[in-house]
NULO-749996 format. One record per residue: x, y, z of N, C-alpha, C, O in turn. Coordinates in steps of 0.02 Angstrom, whole numbers, plus 50000, padded with zeros to 5 digits. Layout:
BEGIN
XYZXYZXYZXYZ ...
***
This chain:
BEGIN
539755417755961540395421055944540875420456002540715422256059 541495417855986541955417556035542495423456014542565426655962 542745423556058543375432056058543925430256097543745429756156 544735428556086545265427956121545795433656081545855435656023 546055434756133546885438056143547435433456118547555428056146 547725435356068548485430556070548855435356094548735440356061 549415437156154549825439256169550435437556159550495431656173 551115440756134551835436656112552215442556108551995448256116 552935440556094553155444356125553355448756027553725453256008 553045446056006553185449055919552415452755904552205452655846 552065455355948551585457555950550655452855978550605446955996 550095457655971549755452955988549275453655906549265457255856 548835445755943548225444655898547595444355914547455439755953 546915449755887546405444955913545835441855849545545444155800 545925433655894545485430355843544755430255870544565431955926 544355427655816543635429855843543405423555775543505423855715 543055417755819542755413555807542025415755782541765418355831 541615415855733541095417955700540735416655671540785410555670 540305418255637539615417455594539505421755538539075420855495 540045428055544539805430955488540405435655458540735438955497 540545435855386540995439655366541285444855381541875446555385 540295449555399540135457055409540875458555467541215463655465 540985453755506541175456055565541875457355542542245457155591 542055458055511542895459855466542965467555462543505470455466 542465470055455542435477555418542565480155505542745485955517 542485476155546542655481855617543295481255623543555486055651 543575477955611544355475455600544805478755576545285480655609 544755479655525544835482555452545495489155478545135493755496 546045490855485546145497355527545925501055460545855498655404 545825507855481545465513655425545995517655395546105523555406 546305513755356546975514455303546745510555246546265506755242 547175512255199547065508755131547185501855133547775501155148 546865495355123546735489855134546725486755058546325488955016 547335480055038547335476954998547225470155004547505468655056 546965464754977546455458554980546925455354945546965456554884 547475449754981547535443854935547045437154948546745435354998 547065435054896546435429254907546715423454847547225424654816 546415418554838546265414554784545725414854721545205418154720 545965411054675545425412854620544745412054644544305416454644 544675402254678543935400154700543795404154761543365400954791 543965410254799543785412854861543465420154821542905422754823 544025421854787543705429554761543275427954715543075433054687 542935420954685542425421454658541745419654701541205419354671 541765418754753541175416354786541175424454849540665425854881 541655427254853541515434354905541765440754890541675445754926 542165440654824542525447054794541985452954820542215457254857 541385453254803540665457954811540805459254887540795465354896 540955455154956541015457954987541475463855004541425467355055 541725464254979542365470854987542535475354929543095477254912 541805477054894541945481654826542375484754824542815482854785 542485491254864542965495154875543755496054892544125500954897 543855488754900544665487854906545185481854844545055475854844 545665484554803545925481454743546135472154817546115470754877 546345468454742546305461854765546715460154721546715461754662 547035457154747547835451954711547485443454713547315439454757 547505443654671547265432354663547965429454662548495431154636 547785424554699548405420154681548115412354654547535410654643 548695408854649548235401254608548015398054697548125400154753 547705392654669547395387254709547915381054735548055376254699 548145381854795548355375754814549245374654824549525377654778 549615372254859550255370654868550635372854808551085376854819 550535370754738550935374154700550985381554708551535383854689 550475386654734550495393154728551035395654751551425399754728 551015390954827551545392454886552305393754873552745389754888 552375398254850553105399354835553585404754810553285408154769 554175406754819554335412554772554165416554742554185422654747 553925412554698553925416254610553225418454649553185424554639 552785416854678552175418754680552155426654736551805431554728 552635425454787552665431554822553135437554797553195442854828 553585435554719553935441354688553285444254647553175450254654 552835440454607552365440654596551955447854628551835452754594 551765447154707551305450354735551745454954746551525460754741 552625453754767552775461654785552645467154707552475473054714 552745463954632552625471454597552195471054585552175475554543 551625468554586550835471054612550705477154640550475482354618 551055474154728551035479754796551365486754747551055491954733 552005484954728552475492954674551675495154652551315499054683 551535491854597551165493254548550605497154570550435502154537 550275495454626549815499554680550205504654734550065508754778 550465503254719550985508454725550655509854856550555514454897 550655503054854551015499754919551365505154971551915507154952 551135507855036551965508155076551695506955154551185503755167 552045509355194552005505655253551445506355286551345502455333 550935511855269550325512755311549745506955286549195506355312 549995502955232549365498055186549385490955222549865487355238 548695490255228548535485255245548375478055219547915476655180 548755474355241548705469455188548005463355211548085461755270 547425460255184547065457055226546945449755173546785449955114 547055444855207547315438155170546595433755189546445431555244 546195433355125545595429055138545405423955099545095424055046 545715416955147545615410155121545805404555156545685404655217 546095399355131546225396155161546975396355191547185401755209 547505388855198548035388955245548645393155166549085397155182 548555391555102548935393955064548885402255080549365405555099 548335404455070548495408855071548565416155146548645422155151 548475410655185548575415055256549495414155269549845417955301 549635410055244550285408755237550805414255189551345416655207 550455415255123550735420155081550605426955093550995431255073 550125428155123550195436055145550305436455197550335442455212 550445432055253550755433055300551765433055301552125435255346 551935430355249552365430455234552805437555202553325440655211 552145437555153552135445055104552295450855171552815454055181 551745450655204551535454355255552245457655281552465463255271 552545451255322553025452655352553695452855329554125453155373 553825452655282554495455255194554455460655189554905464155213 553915463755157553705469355108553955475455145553745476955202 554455479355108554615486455167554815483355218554675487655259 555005479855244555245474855310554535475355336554525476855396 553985474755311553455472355361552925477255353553025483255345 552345474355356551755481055348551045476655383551025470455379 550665479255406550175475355448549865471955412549975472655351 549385467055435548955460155402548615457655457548705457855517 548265455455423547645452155454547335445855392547425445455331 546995441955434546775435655416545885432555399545635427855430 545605435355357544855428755371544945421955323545015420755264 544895418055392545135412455375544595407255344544155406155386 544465403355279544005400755251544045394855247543685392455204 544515389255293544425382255288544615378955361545105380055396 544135375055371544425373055458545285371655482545505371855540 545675370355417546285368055436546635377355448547035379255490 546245382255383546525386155414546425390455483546725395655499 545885386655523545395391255555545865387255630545985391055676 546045381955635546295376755695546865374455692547105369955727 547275379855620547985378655634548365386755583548525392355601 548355382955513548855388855486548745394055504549225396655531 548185397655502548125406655517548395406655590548645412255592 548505403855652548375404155708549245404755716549605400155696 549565411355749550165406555788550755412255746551265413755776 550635414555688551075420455679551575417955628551895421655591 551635408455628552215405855552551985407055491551385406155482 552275408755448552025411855379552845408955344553435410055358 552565405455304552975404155260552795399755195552265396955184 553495399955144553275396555063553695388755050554175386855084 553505386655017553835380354992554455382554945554395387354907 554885379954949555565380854907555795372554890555715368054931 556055371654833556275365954806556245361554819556675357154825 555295361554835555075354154831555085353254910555045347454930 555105356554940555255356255030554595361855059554595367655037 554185360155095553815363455132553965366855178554395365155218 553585373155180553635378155216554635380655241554895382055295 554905380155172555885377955201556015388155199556565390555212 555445392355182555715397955196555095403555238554525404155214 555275406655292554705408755305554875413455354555485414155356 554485417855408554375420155465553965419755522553365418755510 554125420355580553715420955639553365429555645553745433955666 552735431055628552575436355652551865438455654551605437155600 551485440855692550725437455730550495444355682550715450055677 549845440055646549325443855608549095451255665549355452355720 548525455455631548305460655713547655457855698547225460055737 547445453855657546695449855708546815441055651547255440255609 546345436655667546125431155626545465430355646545285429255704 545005430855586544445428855596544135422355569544175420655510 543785418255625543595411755592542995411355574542595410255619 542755412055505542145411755478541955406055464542245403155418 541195401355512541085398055514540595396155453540535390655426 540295401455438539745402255361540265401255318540035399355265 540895401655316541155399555252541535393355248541895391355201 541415390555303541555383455287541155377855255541295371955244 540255383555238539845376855216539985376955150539555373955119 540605380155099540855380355038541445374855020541805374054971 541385371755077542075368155062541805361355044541235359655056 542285357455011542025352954973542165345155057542585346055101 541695338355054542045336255075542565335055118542615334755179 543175333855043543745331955061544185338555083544715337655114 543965344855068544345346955117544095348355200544475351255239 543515346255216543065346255271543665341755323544045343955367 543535334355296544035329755321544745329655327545025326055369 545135334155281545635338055275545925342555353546375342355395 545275346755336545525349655409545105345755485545035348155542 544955341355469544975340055552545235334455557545065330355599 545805333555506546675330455520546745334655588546635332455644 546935340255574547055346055621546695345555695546865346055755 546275344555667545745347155731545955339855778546005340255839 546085331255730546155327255771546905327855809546955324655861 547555332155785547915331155788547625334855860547545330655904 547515339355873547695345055906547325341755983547555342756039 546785338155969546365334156022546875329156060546895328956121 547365324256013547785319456017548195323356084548185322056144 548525328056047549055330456098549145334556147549675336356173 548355336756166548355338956234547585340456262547455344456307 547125336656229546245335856245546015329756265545485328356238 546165326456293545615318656310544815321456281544435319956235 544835325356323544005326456329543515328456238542985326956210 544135332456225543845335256147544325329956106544465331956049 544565324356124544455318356082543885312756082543795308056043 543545314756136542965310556144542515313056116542135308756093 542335319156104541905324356094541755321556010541255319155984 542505323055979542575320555898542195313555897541715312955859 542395308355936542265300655937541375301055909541105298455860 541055306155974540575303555988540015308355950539415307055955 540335315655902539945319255874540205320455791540255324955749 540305313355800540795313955703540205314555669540365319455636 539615313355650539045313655610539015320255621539105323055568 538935323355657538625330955656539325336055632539285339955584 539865335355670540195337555633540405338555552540555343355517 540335330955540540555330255473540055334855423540165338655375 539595333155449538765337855411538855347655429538505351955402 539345348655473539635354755463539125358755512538925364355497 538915354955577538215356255615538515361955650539065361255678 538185367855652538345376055700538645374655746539245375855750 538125370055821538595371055891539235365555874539795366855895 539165362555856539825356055861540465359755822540965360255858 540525361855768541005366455715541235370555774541685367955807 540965378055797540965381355835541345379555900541775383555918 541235373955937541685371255975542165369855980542585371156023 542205365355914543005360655900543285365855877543895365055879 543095372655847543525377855836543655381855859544095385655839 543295382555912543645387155973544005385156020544325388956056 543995377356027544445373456079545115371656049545635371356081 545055370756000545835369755954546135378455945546745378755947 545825384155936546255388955926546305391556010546825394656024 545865390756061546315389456130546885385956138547375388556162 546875380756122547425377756138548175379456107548755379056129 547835381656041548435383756001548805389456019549425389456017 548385395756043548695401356065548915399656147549315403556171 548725395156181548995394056239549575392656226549975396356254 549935386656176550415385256184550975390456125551585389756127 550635395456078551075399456044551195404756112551745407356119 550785405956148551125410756197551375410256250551475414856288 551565401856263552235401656293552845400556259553385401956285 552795398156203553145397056153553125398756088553015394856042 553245406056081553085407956004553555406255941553335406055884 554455404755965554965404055928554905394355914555315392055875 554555391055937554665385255941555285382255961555675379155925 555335383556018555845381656086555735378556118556125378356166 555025372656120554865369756164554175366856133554045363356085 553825369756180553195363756195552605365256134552055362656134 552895370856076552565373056014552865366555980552585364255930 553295364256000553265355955965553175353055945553465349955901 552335352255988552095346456003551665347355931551605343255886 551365354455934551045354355857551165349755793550795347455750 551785349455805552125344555735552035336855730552295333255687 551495334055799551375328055787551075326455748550495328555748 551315320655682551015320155623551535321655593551835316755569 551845328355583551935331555545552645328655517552805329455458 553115325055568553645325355515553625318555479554025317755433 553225314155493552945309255432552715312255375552905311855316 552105316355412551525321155357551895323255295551845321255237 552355328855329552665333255256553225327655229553675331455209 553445321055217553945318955187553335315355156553415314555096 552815313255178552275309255127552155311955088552105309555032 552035318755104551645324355057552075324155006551995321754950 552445326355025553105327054959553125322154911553075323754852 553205315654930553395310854875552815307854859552935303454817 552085308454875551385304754866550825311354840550825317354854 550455307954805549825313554796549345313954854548765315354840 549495313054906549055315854936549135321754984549615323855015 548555323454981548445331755029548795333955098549015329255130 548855338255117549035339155176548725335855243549085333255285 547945336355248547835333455299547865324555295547835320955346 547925322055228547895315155221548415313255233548435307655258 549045316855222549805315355243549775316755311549965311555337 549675320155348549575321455432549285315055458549505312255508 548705312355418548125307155457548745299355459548695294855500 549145299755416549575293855400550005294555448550095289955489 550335299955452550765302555498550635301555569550985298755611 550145303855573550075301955642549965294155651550175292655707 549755289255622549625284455605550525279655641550655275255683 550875283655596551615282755600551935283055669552275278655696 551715290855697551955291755744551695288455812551995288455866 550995285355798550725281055846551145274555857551325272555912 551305271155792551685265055786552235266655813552335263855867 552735271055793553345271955831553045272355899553355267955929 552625274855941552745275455993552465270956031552515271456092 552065265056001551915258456029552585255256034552825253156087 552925255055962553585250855975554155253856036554375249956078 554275257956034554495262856116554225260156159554535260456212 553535256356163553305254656222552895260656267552625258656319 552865266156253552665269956281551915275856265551825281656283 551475271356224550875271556220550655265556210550935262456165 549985261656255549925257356213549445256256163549015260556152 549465249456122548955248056074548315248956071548055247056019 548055250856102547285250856111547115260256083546725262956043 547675262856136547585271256109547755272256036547455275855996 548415267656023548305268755936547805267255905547615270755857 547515262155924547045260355882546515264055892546315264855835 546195266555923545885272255938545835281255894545395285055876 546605281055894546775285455839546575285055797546125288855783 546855278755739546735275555680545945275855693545715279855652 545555273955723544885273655706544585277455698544125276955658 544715283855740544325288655737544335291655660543895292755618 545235292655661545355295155567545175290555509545305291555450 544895286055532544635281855473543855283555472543535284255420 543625284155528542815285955541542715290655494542305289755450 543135296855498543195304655467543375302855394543195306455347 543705297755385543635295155298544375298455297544425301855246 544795298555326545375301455294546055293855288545965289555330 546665292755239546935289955240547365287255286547775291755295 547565280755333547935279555383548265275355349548635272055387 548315273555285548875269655278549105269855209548635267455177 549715271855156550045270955132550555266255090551085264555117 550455264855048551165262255018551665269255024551575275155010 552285265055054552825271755055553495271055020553605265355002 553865274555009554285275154960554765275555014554835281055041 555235269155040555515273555101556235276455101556585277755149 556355276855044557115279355026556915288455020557205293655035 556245286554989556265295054954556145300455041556395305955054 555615295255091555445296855151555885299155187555715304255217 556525296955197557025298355235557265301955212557305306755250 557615303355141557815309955118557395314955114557635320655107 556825314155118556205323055146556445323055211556835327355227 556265318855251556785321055327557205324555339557145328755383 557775323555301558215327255308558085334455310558315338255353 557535336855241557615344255259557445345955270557355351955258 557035339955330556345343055399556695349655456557145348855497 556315356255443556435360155488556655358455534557065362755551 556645352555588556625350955647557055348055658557155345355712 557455347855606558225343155618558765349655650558835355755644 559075344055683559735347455713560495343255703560745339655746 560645344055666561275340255636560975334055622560495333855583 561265327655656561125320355638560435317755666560225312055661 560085323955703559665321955759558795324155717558725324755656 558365324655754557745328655724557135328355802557075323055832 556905332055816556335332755872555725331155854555345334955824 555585324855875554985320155854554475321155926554625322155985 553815320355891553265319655939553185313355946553165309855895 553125310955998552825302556029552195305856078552185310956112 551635299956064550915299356105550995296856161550765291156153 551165297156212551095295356255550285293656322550255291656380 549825295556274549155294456295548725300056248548915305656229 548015296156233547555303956206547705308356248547695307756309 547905315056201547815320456244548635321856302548715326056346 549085316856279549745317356304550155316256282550335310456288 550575320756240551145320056187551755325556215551715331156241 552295321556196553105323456217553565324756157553575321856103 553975330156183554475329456114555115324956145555205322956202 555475324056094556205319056116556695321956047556515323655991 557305321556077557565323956022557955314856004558285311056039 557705314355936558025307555914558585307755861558655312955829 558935303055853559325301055806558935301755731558375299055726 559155304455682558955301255634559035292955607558605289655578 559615291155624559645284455615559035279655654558805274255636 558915282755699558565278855745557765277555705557405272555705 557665283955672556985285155643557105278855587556835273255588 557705282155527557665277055474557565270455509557015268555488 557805265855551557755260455556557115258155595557035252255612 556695262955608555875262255619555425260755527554895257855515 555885264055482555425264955432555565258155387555145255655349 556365255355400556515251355384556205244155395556105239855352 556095243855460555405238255487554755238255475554335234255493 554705243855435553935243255431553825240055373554225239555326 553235237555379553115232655299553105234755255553035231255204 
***
């Protein structure tokens, strides 16, 4: 069992890397406590928490949205909700996202907490305090900054996950190695069999070294002003793939980064060998590195990439495993990267 502090200046968090559900109920503050979850989560652990009502929401990116958190506020009415209730969000990145969102709306805000049930949510979404929904076809385009009062990473409930979402989240886990781990990119290289098989000490590691890193850099940077940035490597390929392609979040990240390696070979300022390195590893893990792309529809998801600033947008470039920079670029500059590509 691992145990860290998130400190910020919007409150703190503590997460607690784990083995067992049980360990939630110490958490718990001793107020009236309401459970949003998913359908496939509250059917495999609803029994653990007899005693507290539970809001379902659907399964997956469509949930993410509006209608789904007007939804939970007349629920909260209906339970008749107020500021001393606790809200506790148990699943994956959808739904640590929607009650953290809920969380911090409802009454202008009411406490929450997190057990987190999929590695992507365990080494990225729950972690870091962003909570937000998809709006018109645009990811995460409405949301807040505001830090859960614990996240717990339950490692027993990751042997429920299928697969593809296994490989899913250690998109994440590779991203997070990429841009500031040499060492726990080697680690992945050289313990992908055991990982992938979901082995105790190896899981346990890569998930306590990715939510270090993550709260290191949310608590110098909790507003994303800086070097919380770097997180988004992948990402602003990721979410314009996502959008216009069927594939998943971490498979749009694995491309993405894929992308953002190429741009930053052509920059000159990583070279070929580390991309390829990338690419291999995410191909080892079985996840997608390459695409047919749509590149008209690509550039218009850009646009209503969070990260834009007028004509411009703040892109991650690799500059070595384990060494990534932001730059603030042109958008033009990007389109005519996407334009060269085959």
């Amino acid at each position: 069992m691992k145990q860290l502090t998130l400190k910020t200046t919007s409150g703190s968090c503590e997460i607690l890397v784990s083995k067992s559900l049980k360990n939630v109920q110490n958490y718990i503050p001793a107020k009236r406590t309401i459970i949003l979850t998913d359908r496939q989560v509250a059917s495999l652990y609803r029994n653990q928490f007899p005693n507290f009502p539970v809001i379902e929401i659907g399964i997956g990116e469509s949930s993410k949205n509006l209608e789904t958190v007007n939804r939970i506020y007349r629920e909260l009415i209906e339970l008749e909700a107020d500021r001393s209730t606790f809200l506790l969000g148990v699943g994956g990145g959808v739904v640590t996202d929607v009650t953290g969102f809920v969380g911090s709306t409802f009454l202008r805000g009411i406490d929450y907490g997190f057990v987190a049930s999929t590695i992507l949510a365990q080494v990225d979404a729950a972690i870091g305090g962003k909570n937000g929904v998809n709006y018109s076809g645009y990811k995460n385009l409405v949301g807040t900054i505001r830090q859960p009062r614990f996240v717990i990473c339950d490692l027993d409930m990751l042997r429920t996950l299928s697969i593809q979402e296994v490989r899913s989240g250690l998109s994440e886990v590779v991203k997070t190695a990429a841009i500031r781990n040499a060492d726990l990119f080697t680690f992945l290289e050289n313990n992908l069999e055991k990982i992938l098989s979901l082995d105790t000490e190896a899981i346990e590691k890569i998930v306590a070294e990715c939510v270090q890193i993550k709260a290191e850099i949310v608590e110098h940077d909790e507003r994303e002003s800086g070097q919380r940035r770097l997180l988004n490597f992948g990402h602003t390929f990721g979410h314009a793939i996502e959008k216009v392609t069927r594939l998943t979040h971490g498979e749009s990240v694995s491309v993405g980064m894929c992308l953002s390696a190429d741009f930053s070979v052509k920059r000159r300022i990583l070279v070929p060998e580390q991309s390829s390195r990338l690419k291999d590893l995410l191909k080892q893990i079985g996840l997608t590195i390459d695409v047919s792309l749509q590149k008209d529809a690509i550039v218009q998801a850009m646009w209503k990439d969070k990260k834009r600033e007028d004509e411009n947008l703040h892109f991650v470039f690799l500059y070595d495993i384990g060494d990534a920079r932001t730059e603030l670029i042109s958008l033009t500059n990007l389109k005519e990267f996407i334009d060269d590509m085959r």
